[in-house]
N, C-alpha and C positions, 0 to 999 in steps of 0.2 A: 504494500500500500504506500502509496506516494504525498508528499504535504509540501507544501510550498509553502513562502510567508510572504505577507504586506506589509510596508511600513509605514505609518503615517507620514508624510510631511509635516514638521512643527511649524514651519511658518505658516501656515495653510490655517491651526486650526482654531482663529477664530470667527475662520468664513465657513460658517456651518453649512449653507446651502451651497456653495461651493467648493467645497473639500475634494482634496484629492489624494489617494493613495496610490504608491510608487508599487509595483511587485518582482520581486526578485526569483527569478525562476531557475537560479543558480540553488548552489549547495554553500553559498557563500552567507552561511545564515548566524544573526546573534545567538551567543550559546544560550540564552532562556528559551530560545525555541526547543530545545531539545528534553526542557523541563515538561512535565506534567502536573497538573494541579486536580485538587476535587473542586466541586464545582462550589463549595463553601470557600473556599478560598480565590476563587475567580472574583468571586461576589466582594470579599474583601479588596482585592485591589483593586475593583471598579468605585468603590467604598473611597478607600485611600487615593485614589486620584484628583474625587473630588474636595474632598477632607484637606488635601496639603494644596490645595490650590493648581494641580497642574491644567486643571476644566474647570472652564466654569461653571457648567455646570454638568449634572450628568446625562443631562437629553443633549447635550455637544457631546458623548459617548456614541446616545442613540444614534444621533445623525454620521460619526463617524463610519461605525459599522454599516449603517444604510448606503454611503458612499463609497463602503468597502463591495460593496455586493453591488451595486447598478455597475461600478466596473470592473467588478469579473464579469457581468453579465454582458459589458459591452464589449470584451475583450474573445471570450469565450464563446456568444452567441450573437457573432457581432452579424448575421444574418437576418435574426427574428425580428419577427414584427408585432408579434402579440405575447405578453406575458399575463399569468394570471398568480396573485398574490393571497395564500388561502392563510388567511390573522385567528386566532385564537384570544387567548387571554396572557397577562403578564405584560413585561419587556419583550417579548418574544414577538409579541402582538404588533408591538409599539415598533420595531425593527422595519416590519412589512410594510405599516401605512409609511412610516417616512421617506423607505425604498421606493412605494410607489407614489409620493409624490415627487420626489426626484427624478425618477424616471416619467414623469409624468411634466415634467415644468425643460427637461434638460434640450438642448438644443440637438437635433438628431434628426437626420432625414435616412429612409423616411422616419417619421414620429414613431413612436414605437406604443402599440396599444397597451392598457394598463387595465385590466378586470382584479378589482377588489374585494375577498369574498371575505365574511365575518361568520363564523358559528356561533358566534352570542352576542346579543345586545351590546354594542360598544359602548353605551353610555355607561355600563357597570365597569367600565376600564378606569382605571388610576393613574397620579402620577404623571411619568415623561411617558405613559403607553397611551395615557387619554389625550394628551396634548398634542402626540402625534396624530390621533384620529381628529384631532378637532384642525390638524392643519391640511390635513388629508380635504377636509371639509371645505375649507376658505378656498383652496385651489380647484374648487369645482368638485371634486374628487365621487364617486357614486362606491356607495357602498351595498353587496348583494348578499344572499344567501347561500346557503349548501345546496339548497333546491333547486337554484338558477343555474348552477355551475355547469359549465360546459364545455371542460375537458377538451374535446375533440379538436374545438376551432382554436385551442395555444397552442403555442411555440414551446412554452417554459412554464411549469408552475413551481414557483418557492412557497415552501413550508415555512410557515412562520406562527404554526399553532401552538407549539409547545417548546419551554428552554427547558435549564439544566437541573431544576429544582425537581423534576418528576423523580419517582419513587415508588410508583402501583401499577398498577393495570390502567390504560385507558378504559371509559365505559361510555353506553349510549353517543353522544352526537359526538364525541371525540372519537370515537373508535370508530366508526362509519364515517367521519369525515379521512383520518386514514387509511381505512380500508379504499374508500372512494381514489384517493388517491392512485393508490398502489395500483389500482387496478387499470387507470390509462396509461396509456404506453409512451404518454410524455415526457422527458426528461426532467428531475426533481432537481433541484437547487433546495439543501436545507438550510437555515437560518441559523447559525450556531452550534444544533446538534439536531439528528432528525427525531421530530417530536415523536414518542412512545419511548425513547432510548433512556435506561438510566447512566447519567454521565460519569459515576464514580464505578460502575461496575462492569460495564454494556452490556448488562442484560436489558430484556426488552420487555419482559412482563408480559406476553400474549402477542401484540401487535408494534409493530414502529415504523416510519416512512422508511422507502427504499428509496433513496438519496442515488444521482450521479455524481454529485459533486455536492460537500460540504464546507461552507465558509464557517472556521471557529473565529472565538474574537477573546483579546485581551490575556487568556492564559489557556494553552493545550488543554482538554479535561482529558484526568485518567484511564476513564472507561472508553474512550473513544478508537483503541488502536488494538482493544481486544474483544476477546468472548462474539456475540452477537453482532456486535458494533463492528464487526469486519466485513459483516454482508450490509448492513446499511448505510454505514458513510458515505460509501464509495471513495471518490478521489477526497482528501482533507487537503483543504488548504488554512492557511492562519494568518490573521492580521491581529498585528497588537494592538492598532490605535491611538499609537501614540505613548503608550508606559513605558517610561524609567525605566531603564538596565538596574538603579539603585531601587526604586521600589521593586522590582522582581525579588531582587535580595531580600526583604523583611518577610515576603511570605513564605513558608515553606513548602517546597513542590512534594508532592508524595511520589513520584515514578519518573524514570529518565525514558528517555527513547533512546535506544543504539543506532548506534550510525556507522555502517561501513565503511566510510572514509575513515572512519576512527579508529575501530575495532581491528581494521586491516593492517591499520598501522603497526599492529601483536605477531605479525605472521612471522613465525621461525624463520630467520636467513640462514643457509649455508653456507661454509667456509670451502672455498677450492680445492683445501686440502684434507676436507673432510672423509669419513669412512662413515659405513654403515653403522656401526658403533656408538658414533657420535652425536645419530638421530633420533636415539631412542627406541628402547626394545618394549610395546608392548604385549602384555600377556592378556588374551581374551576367552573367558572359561565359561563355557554353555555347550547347549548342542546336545539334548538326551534324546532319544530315540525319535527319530522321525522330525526332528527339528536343526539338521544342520545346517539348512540356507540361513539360519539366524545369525548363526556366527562365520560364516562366511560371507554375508554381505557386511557385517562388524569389521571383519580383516579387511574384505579389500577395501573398503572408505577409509582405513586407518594407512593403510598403503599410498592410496592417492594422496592422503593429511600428510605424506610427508615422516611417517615413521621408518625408522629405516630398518628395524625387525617386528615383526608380530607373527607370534606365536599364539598357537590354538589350543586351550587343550578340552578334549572334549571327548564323546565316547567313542572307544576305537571304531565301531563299525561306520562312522563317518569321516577316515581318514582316508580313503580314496575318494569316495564324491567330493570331497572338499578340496584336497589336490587336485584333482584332476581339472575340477573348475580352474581353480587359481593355484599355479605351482608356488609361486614365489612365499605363500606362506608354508610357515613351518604347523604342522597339525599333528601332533599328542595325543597317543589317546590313555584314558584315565579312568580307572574302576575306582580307585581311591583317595579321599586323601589328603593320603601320605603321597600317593603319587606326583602332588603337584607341588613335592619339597623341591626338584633341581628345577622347574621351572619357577619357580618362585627367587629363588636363589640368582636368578638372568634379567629379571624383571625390570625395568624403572617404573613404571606404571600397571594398571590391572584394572579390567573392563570386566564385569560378572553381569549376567542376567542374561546374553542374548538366546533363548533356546532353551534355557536352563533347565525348565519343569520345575515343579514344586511337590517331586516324589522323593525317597529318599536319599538317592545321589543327588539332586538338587541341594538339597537341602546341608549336608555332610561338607562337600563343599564352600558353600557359602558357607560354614561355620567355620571353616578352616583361616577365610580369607577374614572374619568379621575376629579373630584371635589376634591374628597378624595384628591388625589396623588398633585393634586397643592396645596392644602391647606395645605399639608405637611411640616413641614420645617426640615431642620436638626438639632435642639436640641431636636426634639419630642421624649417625652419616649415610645411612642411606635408606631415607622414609623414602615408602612407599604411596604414589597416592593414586586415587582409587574412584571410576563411577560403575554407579549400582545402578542399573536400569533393569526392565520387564517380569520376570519369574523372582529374582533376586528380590524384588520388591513385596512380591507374592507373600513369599515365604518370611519376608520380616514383618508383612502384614497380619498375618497368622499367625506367627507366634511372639508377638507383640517387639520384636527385636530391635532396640534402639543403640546404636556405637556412639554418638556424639562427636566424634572425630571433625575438626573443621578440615581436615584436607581429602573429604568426600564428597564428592560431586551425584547426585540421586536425578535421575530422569521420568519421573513420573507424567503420564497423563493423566485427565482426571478421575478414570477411574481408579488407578489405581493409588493417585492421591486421596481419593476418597476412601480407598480399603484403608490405608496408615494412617487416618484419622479416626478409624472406626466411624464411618458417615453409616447409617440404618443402611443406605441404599450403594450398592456397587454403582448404580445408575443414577450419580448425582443430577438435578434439573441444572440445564444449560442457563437456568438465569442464577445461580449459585453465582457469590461473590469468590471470584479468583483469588483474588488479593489479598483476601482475609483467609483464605485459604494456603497459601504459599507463607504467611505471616506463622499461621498454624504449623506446618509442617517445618518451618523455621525451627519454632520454637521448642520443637517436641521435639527435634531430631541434630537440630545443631548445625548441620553442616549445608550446605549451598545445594538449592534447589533449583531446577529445571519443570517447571508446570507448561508441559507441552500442550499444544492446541494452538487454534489460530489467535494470533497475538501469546505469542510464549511468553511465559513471566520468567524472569530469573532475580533470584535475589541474592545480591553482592552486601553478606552483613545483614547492614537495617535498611540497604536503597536495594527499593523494587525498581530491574530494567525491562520494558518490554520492548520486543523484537516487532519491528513494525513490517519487515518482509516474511516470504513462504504466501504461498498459494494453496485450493482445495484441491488442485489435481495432487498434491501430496499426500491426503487422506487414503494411501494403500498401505499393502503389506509391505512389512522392514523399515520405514521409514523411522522407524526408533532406531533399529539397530546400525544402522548408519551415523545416526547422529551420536549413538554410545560409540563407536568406533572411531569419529571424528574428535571428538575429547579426546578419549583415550590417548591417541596418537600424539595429540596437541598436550597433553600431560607427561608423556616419556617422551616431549622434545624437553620439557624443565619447564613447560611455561607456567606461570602462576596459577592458583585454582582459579582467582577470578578470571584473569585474561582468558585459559583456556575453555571457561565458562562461556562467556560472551563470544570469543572466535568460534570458538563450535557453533553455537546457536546460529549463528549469522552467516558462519561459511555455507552450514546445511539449508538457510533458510532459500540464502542469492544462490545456490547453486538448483533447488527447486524453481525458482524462476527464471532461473536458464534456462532449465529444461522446457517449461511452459510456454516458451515463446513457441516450440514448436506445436505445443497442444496440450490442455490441460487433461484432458477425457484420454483414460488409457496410459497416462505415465506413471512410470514403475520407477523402482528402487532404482537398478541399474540404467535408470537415464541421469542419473543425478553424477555416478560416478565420473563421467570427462568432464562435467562443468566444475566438479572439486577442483581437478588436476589444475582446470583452466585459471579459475580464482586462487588457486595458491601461486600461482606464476603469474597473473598480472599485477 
């Protein structure tokens, strides 16, 4: 998912009806863009702008944002002729009428049409939302019903029913006014956030607009780049409006965004006169009966990552299918153990769970490796560090098994972040708060978590990052084990738990959307593997 930012012009902004925002469609962006806020704290710095005098007032906000969205509209649909503006209640409300009276007053050939629809009596509107509707009025402005709407004949309808304070279900005329939506085939511009969405969570509570493109304003919200909120935003873009890099500072963001410019920056270099050696030997242990593609799509992503050994060990009757796929790993096979004392003894790193099963070699196993990791300590000359992804997780879900160890890296989906919380349901609901969740499995288990799904959560410590690429054509088989692979590797190069945290997520995420350019429908594990190879060499 992609976001761009706006920036206001200061000299600009005490020509409200004439404002103008600049947009930057580079990567060349203020680092508070990268911040995420709840939407209690948006409110706050909308709060403190006006407070310390940097507005005068806070309908010079409204109007910002409104002149933030007539040009993206003229920018982006610089074609259309008809737009139609569906108002609600709130500031949300108050956004639409001022859009379209701008769009309505602004100079443009041809003129561009302006249908203004209201699902409640606007005179129950307050504030700088009622002020807008009464300026909406003075400029001639005609305000309609849901009854009247007529879809068909726009170009563009923006959502401007609902902000960031939702928190339930839509009901009655609100839920039929987006359902109404959703259902024309017209391109949606949302207004801040598409109304049904909750902003601290992206769940959506039953229904929310399907957005092409979403303008946010003043500070990123949280819930915006995960869970649900990834099939409704569509494109994000962001305008601040004008706020201080120094007020960004007094609030606190709750969630980063990564950025691969960034995170790239982590990639292992080699030296010319390096050996195999040098790269790092991972040890990757799964694969019980009938389950060796697991750990063989683990190896070969750890291959492409740049590891320059990895070793398999796993049950012998899966050492020819697994060579035979891919020579270049080394494949062990292991009844016991005690078996896995001289490979453990080779090791810098260790990947458990691809395959694993959760019978009693499973289980024997991970017990062996969850010894290791306690017995650990931090002056050890040669700690071992370690992710636990799929079965591995199983079985410390069942038998309540916590290490604590901070140089373990755990890759849970939600279900199976659900089973290690003990949640009633293996089948957590998709509007379940993430955040609070990864917060949870922090704190119970200690070491750095991976809450995969669209919008992956990671958390570095006490800062929640979320991964704002990967695509649904990745919802297949392996797609864990690759990414457990991709760590792994990225851990027996030496890199940090956090770094190799974040390069994982991101390398797997942009290598999924490599793959995607050529089709989402029908992409498997192995299309991911040459777009690794590719992102670690550019």
């Amino acid at each position: 998912m992609n976001y761009k930012q706006s920036s206001y012009k200061q000299d600009d902004k005490k020509n409200c009806h004439k404002s103008h925002l600049e947009s930057a469609q580079t990567d060349d962006r203020y680092g508070y863009v990268h911040y995420c806020y709840s939407s209690e704290a948006v409110r706050n710095i909308d709060y403190l702008m006006v407070e310390q005098g940097l507005v005068d007032s806070s309908y010079e906000l409204m109007e910002r944002a409104a002149q933030a969205l007539l040009d993206f509209i003229n920018r982006n649909y610089s074609k259309i002729s008809h737009i139609t503006i569906v108002c609600g209640a709130g500031n949300n409300a108050g956004d639409g009428y001022v859009l379209a009276r701008l769009a309505k007053l602004q100079e443009k050939e041809p003129q561009l049409r302006v249908h203004l629809i209201s699902i409640i009596d606007p005179e129950k509107l307050s504030g700088d939302a009622h002020q807008g509707y009464q300026d909406w009025l003075e400029c001639g402005g005609i305000i309609e019903s849901m009854d009247e709407a007529h879809f068909p004949a726009t170009d563009l309808i923006v959502d401007a029913l609902i902000g960031t304070g939702l928190n339930r279900a839509l009901e009655d005329e609100w839920y039929d006014a987006v359902a109404m939506i959703n259902a024309s085939p017209k391109p949606v511009l949302a207004v801040d956030i598409p109304s049904g969405l909750n902003a601290n969570t992206g769940a959506t509570h039953g229904i929310a607009i399907h957005a092409e493109h979403t303008m946010t304003f003043i500070g990123q919200k949280m819930g915006m780049y995960t869970a649900q909120a990834r099939h409704h935003c569509g494109e994000i873009h962001f305008a601040s409006l004008g706020v201080a890099d120094t007020l960004y500072n007094q609030i606190e963001h709750s969630a980063t965004l990564m950025e691969w410019n960034n995170v790239a920056s982590k990639l292992p270099c080699r030296s010319q006169t390096s050996h195999k050696g040098d790269n790092g030997h991972l040890l990757i242990i799964g694969g019980d009966y009938g389950m060796s593609g697991a750990c063989r799509i683990a190896g070969e992503a750890a291959l492409r990552t740049g590891a320059g050994l990895v070793s398999i060990a796993t049950r012998k009757e899966n050492i020819i299918a697994v060579n035979s796929a891919r020579p270049e790993l080394m494949v062990h096979g292991v009844e016991t153990a005690q078996d896995l004392e001289p490979l453990l003894k080779k090791a810098t790193a260790i990947a458990i769970g691809p395959g694993l099963g959760t019978n009693q070699w499973g289980m024997e196993l991970l017990d062996k490796i969850i010894k290791l990791l306690k017995r650990q300590t931090a002056s050890d000359s040669k700690k071992i560090t370690c992710v636990i992804d799929a079965d591995a997780l199983n079985i410390m879900a069942q038998h309540n098994l916590v290490i604590q160890n901070p140089d373990i890296i755990y890759t849970p989906h939600f279900g199976e972040a659900a089973r290690l919380l003990k949640h009633l349901s293996e089948s957590p609901s998709v509007d379940s708060d993430r955040f609070e969740m990864i917060k949870n499995l922090r704190q119970k288990y200690y070491g750095t978590f991976i809450l995969k799904g669209a919008g992956t959560l990671v958390n570095l410590d006490d800062e929640i990052s979320i991964c704002p690429y990967g695509n649904e054509g990745m919802a297949s088989a392996g797609m864990g084990d690759c990414l457990t692979g991709i760590i792994g590797a990225l851990l027996a190069q030496k890199l940090s738990t956090p770094d190799a945290t974040q390069l994982g997520v991101c390398l797997h995420a942009k290598a999924g959307d490599l793959a995607a350019l050529e089709g989402k429908n029908g992409m498997i594990v192995s299309d991911l593997l040459p777009k690794i190879r590719q992102l670690m060499n550019d």
